[in-house]
C-alpha positions as CSV (number, residue, x, y, z in Angstrom):
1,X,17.4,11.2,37.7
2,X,18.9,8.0,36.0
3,X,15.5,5.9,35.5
4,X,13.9,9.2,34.8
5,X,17.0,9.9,31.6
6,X,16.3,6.4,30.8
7,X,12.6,5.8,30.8
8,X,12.7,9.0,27.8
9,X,15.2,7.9,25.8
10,X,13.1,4.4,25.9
11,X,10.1,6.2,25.2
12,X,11.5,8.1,22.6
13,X,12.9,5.1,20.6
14,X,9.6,3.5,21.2
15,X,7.6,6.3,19.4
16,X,10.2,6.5,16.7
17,X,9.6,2.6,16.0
18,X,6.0,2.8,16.1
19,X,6.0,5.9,13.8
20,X,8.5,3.7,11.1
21,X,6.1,0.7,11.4
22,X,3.2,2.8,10.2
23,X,4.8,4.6,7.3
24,X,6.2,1.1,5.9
25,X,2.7,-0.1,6.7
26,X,0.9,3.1,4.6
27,X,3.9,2.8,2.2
28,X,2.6,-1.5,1.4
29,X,-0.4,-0.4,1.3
30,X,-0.5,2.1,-1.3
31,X,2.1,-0.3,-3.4
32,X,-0.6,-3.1,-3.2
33,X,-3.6,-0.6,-4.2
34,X,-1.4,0.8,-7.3
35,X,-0.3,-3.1,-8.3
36,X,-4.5,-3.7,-7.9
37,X,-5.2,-0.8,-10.0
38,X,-3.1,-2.1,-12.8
39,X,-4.7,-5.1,-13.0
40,X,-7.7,-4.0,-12.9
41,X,-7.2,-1.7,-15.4
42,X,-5.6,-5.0,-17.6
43,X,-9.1,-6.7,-16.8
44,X,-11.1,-3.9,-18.3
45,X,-8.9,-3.4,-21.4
46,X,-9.1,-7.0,-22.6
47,X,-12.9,-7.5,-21.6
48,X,-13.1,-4.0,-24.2
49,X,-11.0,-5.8,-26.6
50,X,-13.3,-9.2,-26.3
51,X,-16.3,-7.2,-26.7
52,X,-15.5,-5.2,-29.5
53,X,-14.6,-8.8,-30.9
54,X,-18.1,-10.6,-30.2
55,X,-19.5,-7.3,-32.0
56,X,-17.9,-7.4,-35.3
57,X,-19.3,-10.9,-35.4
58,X,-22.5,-9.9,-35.4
């Protein structure tokens, strides 16, 4: 009855661990993809700037 009480209480907290791992891991994730996704969009806006630039030159 003991090892049975204890073996689902350490099951329990295992499952509970695993589950808080993978929401901090989704959570980095989608932090990393948005702090991407503003670069990127830094990248386009100055190669926009550059190339309206080069074209009044012309």
């Amino acid at each position: 009855m003991e090892l049975s009480l204890i073996l689902s209480v350490a099951l329990a907290a295992a499952m509970i661990v695993v589950v808080l791992v993978l929401v901090a891991v989704i959570v980095y994730l989608r932090w990393q993809i948005g702090d991407k996704n503003a670069t990127l969009g830094r990248f386009i806006d100055e190669n926009e700037k550059m190339r309206r630039k080069i074209e009044s030159f012309r």
